[in-house]
mmCIF file of the N, C-alpha and C atoms, coordinates in Angstrom:
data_MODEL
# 
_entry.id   MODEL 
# 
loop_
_atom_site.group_PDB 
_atom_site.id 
_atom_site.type_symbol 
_atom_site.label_atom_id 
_atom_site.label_alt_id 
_atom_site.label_comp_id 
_atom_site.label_asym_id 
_atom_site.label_entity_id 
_atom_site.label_seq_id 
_atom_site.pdbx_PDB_ins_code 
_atom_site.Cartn_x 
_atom_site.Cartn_y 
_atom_site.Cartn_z 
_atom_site.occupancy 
_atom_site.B_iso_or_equiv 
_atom_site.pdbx_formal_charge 
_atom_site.auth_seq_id 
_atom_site.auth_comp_id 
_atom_site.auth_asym_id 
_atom_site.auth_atom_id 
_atom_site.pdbx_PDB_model_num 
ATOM 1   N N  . UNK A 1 1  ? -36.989 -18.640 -2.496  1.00 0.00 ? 1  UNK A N  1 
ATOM 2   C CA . UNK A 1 1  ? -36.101 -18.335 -1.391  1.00 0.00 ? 1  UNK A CA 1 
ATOM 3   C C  . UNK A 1 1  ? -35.093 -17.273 -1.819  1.00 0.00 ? 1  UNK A C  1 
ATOM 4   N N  . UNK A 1 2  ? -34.792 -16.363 -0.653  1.00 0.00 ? 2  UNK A N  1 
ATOM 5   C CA . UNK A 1 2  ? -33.690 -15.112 -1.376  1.00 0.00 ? 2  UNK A CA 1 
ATOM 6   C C  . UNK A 1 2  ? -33.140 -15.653 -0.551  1.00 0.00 ? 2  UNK A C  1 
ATOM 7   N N  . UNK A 1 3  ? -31.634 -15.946 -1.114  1.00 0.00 ? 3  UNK A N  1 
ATOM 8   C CA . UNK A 1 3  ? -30.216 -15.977 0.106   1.00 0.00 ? 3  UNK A CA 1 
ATOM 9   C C  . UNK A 1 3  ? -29.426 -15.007 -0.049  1.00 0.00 ? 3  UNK A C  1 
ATOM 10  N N  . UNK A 1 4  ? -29.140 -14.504 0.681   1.00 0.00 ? 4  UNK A N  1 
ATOM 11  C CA . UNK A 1 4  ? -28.059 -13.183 0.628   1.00 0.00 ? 4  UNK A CA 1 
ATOM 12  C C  . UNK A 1 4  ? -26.860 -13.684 0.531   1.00 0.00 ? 4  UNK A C  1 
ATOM 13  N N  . UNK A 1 5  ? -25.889 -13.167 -0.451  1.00 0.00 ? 5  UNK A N  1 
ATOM 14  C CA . UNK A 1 5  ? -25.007 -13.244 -0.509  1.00 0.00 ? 5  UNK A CA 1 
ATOM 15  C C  . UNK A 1 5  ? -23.593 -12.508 -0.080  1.00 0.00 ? 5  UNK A C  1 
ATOM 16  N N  . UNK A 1 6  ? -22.819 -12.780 0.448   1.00 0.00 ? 6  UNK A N  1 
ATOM 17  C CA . UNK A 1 6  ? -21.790 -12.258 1.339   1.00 0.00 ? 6  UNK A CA 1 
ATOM 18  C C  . UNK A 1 6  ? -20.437 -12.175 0.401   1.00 0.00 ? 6  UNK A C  1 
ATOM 19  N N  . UNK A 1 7  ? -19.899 -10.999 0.454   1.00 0.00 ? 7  UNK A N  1 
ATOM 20  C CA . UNK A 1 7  ? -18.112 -11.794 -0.240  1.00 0.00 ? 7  UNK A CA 1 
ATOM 21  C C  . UNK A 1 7  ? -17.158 -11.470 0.749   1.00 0.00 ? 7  UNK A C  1 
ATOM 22  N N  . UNK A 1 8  ? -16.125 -12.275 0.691   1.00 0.00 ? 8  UNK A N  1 
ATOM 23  C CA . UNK A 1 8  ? -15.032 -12.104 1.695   1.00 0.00 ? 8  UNK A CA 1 
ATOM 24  C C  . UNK A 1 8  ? -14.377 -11.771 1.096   1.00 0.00 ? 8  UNK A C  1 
ATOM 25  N N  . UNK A 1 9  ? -13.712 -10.567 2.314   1.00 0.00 ? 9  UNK A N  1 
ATOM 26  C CA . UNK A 1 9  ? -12.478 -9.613  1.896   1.00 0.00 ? 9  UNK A CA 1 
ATOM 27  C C  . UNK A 1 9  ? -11.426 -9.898  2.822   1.00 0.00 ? 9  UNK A C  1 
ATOM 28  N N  . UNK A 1 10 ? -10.537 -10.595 2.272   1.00 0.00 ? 10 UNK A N  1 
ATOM 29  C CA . UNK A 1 10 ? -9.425  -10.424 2.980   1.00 0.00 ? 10 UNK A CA 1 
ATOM 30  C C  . UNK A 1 10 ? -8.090  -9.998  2.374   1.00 0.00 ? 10 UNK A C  1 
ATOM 31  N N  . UNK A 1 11 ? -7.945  -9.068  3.599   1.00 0.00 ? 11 UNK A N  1 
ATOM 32  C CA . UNK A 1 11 ? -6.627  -8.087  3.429   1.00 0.00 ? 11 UNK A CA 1 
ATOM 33  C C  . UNK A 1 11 ? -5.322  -8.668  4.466   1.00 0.00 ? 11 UNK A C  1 
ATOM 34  N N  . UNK A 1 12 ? -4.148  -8.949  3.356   1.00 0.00 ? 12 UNK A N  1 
ATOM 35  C CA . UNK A 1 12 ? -3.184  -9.012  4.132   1.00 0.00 ? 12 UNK A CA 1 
ATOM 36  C C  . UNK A 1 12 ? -2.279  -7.842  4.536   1.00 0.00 ? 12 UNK A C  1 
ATOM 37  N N  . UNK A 1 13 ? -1.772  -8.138  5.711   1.00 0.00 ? 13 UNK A N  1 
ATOM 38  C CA . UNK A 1 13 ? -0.476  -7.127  6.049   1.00 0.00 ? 13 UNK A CA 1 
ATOM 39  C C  . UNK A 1 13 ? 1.179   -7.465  5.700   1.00 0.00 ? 13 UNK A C  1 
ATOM 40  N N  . UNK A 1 14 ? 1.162   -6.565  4.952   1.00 0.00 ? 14 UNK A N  1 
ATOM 41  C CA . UNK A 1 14 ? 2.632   -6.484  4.345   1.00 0.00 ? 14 UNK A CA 1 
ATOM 42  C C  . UNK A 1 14 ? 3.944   -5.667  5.377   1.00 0.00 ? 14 UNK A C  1 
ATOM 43  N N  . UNK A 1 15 ? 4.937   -6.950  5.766   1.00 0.00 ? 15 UNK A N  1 
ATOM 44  C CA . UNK A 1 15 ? 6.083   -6.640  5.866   1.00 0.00 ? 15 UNK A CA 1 
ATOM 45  C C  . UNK A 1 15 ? 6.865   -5.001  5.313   1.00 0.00 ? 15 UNK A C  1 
ATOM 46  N N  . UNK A 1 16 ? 7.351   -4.837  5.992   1.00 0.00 ? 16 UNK A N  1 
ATOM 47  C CA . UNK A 1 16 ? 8.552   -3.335  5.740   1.00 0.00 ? 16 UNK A CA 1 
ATOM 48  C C  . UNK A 1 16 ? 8.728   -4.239  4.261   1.00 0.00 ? 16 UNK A C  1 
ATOM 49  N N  . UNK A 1 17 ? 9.970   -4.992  4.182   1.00 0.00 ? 17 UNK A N  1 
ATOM 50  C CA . UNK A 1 17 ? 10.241  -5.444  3.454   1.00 0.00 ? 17 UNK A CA 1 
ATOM 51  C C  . UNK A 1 17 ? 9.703   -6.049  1.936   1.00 0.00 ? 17 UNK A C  1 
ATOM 52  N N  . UNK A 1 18 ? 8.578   -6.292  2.245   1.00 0.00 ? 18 UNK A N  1 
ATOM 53  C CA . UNK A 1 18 ? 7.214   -6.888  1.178   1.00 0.00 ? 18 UNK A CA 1 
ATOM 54  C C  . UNK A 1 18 ? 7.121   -5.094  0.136   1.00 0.00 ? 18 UNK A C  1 
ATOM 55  N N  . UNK A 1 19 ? 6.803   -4.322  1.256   1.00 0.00 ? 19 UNK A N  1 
ATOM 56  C CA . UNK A 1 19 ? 6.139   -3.081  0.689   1.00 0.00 ? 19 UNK A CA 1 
ATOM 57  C C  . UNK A 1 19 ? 7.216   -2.629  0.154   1.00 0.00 ? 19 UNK A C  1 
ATOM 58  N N  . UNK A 1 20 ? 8.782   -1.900  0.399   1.00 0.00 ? 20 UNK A N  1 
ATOM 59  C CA . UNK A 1 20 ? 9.490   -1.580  -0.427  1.00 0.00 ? 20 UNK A CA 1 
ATOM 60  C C  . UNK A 1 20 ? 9.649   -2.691  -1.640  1.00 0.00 ? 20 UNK A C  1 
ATOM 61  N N  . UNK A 1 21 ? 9.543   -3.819  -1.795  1.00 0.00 ? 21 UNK A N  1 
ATOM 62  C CA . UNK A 1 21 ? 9.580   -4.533  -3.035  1.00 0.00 ? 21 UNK A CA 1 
ATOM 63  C C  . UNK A 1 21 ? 8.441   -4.165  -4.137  1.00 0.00 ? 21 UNK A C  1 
ATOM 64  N N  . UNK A 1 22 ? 7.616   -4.498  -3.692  1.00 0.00 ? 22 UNK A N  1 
ATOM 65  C CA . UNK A 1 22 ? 6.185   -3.863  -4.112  1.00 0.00 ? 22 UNK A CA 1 
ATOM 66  C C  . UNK A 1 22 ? 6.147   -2.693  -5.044  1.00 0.00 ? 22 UNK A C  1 
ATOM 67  N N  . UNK A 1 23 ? 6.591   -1.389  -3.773  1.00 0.00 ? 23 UNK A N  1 
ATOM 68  C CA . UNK A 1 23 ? 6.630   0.090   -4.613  1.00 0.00 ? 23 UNK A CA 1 
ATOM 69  C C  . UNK A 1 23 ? 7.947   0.130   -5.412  1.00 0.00 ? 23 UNK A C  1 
ATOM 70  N N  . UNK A 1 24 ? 8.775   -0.789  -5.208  1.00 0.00 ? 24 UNK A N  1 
ATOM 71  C CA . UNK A 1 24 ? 9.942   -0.222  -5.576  1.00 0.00 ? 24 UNK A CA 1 
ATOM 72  C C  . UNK A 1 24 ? 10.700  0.808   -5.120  1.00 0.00 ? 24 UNK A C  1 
ATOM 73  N N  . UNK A 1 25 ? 10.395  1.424   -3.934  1.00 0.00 ? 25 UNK A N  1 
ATOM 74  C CA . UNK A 1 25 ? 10.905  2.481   -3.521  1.00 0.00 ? 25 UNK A CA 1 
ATOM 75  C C  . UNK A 1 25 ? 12.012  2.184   -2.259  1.00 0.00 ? 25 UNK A C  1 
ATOM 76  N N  . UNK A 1 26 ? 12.794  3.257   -1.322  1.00 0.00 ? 26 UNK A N  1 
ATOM 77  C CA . UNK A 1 26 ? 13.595  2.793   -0.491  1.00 0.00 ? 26 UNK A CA 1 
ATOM 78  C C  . UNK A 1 26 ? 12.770  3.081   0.722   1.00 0.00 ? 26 UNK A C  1 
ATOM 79  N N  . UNK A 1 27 ? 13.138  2.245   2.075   1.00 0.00 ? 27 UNK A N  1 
ATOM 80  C CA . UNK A 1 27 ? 12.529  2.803   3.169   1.00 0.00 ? 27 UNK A CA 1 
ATOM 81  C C  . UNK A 1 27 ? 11.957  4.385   3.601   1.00 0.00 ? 27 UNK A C  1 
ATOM 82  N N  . UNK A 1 28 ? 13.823  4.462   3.364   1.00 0.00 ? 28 UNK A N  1 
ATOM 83  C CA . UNK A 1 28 ? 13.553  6.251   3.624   1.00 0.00 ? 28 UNK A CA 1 
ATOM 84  C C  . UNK A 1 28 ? 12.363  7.144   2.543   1.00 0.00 ? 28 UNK A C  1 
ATOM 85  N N  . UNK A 1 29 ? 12.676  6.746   1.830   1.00 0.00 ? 29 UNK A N  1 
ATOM 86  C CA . UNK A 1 29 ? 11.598  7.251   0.806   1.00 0.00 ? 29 UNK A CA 1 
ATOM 87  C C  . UNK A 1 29 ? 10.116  6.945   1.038   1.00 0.00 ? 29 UNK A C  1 
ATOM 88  N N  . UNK A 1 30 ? 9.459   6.042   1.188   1.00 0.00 ? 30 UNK A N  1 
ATOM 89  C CA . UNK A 1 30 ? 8.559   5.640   1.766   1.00 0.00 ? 30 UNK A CA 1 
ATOM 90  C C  . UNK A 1 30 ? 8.099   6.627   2.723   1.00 0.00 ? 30 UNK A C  1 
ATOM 91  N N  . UNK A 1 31 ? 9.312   6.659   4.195   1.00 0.00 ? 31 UNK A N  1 
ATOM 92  C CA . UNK A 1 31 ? 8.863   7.202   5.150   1.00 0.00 ? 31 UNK A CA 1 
ATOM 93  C C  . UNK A 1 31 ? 8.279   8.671   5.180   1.00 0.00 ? 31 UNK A C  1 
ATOM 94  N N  . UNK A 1 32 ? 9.221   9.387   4.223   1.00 0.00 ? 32 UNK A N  1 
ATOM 95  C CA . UNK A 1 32 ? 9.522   10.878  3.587   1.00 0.00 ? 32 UNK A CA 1 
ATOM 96  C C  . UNK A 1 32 ? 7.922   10.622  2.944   1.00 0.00 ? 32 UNK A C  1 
ATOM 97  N N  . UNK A 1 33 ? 7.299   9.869   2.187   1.00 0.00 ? 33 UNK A N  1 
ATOM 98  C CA . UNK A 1 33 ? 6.141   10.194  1.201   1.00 0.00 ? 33 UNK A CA 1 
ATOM 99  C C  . UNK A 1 33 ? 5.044   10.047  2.313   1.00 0.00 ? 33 UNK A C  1 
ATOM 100 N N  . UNK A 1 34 ? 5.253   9.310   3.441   1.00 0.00 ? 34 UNK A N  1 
ATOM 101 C CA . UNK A 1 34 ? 4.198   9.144   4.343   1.00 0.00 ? 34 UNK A CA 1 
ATOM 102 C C  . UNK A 1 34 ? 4.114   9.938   5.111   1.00 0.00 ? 34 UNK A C  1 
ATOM 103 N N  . UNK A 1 35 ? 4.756   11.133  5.591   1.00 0.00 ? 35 UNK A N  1 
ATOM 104 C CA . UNK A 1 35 ? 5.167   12.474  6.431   1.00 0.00 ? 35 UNK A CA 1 
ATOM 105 C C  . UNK A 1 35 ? 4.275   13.221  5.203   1.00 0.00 ? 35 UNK A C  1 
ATOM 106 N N  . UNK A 1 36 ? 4.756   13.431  4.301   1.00 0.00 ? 36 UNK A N  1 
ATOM 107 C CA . UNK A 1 36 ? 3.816   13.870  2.911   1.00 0.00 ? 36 UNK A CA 1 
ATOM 108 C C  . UNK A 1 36 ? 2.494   13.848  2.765   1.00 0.00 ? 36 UNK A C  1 
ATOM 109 N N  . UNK A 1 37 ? 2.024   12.685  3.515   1.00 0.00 ? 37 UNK A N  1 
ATOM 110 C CA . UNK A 1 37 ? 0.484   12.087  2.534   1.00 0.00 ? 37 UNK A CA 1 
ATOM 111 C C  . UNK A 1 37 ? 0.353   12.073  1.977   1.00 0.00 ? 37 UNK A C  1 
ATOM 112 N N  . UNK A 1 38 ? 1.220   11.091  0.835   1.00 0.00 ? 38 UNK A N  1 
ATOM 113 C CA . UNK A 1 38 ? 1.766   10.500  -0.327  1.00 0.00 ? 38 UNK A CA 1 
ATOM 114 C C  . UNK A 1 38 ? 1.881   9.306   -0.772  1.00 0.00 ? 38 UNK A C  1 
ATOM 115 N N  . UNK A 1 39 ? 1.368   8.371   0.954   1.00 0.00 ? 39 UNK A N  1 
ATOM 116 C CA . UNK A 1 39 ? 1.875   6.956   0.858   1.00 0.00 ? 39 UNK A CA 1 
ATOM 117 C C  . UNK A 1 39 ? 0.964   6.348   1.794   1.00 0.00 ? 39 UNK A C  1 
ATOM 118 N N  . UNK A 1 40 ? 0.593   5.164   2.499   1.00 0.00 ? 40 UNK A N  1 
ATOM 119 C CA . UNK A 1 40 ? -0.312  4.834   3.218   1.00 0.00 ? 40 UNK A CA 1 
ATOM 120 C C  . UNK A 1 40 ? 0.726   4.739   4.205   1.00 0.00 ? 40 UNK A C  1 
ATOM 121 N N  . UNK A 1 41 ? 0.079   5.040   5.476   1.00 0.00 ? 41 UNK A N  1 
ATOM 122 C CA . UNK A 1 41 ? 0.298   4.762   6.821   1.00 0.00 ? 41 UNK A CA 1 
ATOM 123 C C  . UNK A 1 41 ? 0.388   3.199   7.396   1.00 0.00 ? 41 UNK A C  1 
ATOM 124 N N  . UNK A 1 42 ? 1.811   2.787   7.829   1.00 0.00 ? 42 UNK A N  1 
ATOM 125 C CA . UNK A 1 42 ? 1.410   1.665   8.039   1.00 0.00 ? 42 UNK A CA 1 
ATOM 126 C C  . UNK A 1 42 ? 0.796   1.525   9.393   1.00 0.00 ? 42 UNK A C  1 
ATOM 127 N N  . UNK A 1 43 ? 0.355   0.362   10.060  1.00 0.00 ? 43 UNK A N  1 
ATOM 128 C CA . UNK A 1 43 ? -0.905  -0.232  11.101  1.00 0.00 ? 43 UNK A CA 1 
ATOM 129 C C  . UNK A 1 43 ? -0.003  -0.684  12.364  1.00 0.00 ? 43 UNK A C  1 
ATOM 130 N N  . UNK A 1 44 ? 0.348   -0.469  13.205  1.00 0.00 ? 44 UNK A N  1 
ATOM 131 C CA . UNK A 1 44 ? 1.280   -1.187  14.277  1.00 0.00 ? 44 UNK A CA 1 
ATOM 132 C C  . UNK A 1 44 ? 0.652   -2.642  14.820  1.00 0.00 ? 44 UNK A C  1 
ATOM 133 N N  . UNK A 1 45 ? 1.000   -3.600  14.778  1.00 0.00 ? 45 UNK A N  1 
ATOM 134 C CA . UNK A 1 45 ? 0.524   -4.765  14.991  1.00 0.00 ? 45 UNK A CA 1 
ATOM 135 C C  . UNK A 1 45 ? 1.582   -4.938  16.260  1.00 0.00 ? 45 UNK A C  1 
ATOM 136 N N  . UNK A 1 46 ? 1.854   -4.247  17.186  1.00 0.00 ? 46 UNK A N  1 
ATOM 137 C CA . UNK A 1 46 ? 3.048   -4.648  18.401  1.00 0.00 ? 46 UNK A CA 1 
ATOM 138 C C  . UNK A 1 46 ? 4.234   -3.929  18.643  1.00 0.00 ? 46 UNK A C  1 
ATOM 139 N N  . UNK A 1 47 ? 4.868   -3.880  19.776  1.00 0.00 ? 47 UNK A N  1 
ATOM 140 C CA . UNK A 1 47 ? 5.602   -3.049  20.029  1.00 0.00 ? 47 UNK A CA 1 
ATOM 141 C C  . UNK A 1 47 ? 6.621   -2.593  19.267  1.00 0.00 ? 47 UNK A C  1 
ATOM 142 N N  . UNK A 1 48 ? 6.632   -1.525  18.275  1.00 0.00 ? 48 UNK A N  1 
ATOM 143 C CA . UNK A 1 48 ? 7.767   -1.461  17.505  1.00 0.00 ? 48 UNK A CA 1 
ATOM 144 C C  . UNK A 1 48 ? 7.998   -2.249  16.130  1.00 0.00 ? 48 UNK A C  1 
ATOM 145 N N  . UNK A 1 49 ? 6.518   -2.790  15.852  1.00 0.00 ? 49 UNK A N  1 
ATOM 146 C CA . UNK A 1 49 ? 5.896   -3.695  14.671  1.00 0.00 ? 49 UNK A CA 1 
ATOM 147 C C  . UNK A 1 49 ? 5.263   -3.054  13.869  1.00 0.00 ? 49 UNK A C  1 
ATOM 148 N N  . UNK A 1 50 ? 5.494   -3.182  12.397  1.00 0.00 ? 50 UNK A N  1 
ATOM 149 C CA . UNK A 1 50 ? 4.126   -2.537  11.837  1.00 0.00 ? 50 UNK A CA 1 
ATOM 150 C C  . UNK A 1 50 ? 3.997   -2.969  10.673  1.00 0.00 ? 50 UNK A C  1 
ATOM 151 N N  . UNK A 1 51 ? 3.069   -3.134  9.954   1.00 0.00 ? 51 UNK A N  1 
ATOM 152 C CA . UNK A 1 51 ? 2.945   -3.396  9.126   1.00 0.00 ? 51 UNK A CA 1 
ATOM 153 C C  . UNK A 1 51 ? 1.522   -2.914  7.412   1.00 0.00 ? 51 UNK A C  1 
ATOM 154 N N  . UNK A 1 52 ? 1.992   -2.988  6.840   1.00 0.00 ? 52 UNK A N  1 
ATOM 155 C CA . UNK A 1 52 ? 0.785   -1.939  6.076   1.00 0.00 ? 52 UNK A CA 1 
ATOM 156 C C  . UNK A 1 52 ? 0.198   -3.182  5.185   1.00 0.00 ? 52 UNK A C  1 
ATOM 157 N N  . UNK A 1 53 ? -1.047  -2.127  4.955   1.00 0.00 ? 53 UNK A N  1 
ATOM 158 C CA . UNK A 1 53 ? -2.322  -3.287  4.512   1.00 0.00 ? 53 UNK A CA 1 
ATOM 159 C C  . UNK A 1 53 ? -2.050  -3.017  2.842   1.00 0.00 ? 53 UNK A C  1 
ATOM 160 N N  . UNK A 1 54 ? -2.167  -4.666  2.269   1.00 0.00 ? 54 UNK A N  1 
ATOM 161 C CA . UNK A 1 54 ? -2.178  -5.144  1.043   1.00 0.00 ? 54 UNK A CA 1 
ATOM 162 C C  . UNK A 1 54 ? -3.256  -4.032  0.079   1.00 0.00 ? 54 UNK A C  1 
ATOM 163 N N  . UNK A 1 55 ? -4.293  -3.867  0.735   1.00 0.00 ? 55 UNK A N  1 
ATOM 164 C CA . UNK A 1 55 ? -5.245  -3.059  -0.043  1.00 0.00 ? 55 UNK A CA 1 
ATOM 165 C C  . UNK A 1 55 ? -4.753  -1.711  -0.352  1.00 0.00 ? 55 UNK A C  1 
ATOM 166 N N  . UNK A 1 56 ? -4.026  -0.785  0.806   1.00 0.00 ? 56 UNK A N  1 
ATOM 167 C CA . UNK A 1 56 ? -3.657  0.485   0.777   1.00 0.00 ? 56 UNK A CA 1 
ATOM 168 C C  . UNK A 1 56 ? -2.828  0.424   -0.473  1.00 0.00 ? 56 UNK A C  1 
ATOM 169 N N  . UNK A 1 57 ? -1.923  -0.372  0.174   1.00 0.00 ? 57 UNK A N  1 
ATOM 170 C CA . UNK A 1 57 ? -0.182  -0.476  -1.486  1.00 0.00 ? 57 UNK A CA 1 
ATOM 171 C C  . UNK A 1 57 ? -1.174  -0.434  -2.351  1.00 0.00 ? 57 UNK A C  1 
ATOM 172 N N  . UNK A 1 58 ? -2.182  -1.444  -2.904  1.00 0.00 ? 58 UNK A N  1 
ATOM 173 C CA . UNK A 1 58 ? -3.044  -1.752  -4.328  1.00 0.00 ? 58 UNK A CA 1 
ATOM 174 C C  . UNK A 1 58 ? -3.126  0.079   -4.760  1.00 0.00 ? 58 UNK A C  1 
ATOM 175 N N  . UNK A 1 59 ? -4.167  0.330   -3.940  1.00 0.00 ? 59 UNK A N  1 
ATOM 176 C CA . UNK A 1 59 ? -4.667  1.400   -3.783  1.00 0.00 ? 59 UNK A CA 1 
ATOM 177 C C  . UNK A 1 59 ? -3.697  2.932   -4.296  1.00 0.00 ? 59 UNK A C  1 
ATOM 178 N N  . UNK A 1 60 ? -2.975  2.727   -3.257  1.00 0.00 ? 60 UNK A N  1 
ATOM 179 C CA . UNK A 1 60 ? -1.969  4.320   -3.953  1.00 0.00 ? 60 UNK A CA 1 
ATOM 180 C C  . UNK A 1 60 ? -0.923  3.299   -5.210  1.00 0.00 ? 60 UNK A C  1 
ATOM 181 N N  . UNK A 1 61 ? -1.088  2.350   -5.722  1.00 0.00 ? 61 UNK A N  1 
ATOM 182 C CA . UNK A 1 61 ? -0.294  2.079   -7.098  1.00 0.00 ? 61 UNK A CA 1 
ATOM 183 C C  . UNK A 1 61 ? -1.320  2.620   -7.969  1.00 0.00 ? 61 UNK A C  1 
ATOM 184 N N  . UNK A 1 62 ? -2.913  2.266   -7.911  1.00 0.00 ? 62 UNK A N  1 
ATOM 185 C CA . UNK A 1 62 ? -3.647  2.007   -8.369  1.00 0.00 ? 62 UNK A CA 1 
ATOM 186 C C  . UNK A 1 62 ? -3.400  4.137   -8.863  1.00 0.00 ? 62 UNK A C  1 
ATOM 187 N N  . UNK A 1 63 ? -3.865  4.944   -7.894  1.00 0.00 ? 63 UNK A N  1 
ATOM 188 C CA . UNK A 1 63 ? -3.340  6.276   -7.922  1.00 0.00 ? 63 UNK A CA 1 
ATOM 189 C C  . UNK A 1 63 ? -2.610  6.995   -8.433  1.00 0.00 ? 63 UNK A C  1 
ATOM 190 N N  . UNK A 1 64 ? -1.420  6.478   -9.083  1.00 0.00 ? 64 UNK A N  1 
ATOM 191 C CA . UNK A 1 64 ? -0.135  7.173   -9.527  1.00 0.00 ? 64 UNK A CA 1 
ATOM 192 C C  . UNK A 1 64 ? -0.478  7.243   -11.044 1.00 0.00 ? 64 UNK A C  1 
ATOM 193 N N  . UNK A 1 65 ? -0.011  8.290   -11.564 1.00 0.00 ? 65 UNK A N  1 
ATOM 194 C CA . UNK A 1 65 ? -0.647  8.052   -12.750 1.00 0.00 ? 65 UNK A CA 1 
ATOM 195 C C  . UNK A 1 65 ? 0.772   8.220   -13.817 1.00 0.00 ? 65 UNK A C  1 
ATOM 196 N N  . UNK A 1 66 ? 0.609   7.315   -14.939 1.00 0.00 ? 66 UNK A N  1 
ATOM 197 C CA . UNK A 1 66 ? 1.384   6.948   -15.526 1.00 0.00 ? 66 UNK A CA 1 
ATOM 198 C C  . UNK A 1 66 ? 2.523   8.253   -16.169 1.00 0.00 ? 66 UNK A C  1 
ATOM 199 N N  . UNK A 1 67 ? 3.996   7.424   -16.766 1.00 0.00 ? 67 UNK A N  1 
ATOM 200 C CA . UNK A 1 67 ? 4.514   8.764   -17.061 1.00 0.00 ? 67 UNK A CA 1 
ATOM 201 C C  . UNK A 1 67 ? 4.071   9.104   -18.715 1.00 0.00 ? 67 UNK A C  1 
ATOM 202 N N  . UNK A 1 68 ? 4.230   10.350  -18.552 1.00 0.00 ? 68 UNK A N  1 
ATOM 203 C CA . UNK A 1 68 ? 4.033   10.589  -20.093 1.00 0.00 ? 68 UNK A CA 1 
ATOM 204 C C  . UNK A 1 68 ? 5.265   10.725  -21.250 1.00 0.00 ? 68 UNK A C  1 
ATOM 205 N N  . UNK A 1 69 ? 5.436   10.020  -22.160 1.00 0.00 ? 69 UNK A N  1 
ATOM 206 C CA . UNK A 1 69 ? 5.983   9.466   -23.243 1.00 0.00 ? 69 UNK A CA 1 
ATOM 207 C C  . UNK A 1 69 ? 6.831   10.866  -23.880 1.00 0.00 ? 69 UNK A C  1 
ATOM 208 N N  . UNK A 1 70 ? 8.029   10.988  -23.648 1.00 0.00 ? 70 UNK A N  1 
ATOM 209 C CA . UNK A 1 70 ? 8.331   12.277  -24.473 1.00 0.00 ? 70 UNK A CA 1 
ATOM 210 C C  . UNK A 1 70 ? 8.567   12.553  -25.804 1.00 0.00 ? 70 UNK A C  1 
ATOM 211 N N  . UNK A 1 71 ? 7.608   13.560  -26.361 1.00 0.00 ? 71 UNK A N  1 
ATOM 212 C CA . UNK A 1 71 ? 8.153   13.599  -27.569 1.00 0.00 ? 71 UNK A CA 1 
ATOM 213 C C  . UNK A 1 71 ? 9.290   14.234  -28.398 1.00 0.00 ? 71 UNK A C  1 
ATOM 214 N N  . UNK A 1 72 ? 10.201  13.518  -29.320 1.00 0.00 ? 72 UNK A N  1 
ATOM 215 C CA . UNK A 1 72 ? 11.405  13.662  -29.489 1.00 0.00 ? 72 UNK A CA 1 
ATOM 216 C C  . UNK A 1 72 ? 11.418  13.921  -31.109 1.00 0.00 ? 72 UNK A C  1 
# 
């Protein structure tokens, strides 16, 4: 017998609040890197609601690439 196997993906949506903790960054900053295409777009879930997906944040952390060590 072959059974196919399935995996579940689930992605949560992160709060304004969740995501600046996350990046460490400030709202405004955020907003400024997302005018950029610098930052993920968050998803409107309702009038004046929004919220951005757990995978994206992973994703552009995952992106940034580390600083380099100065030599002294």
């Amino acid at each position: 017998m072959h059974q196919a196997t399935q995996s579940l993906i689930i992605d949560y949506l992160l709060p304004k609040k969740e995501v600046v903790k996350q990046s460490g960054l400030s709202i405004a900053t955020i907003y400024r890197l997302i005018k950029a295409g610098k930052f993920p777009a968050p998803v409107a879930i309702g009038t004046g609601s929004v919220r951005w997906k757990l995978s994206d944040i992973t994703a552009w952390q995952q992106s940034l690439t580390p600083t380099s060590k100065q030599e002294g």
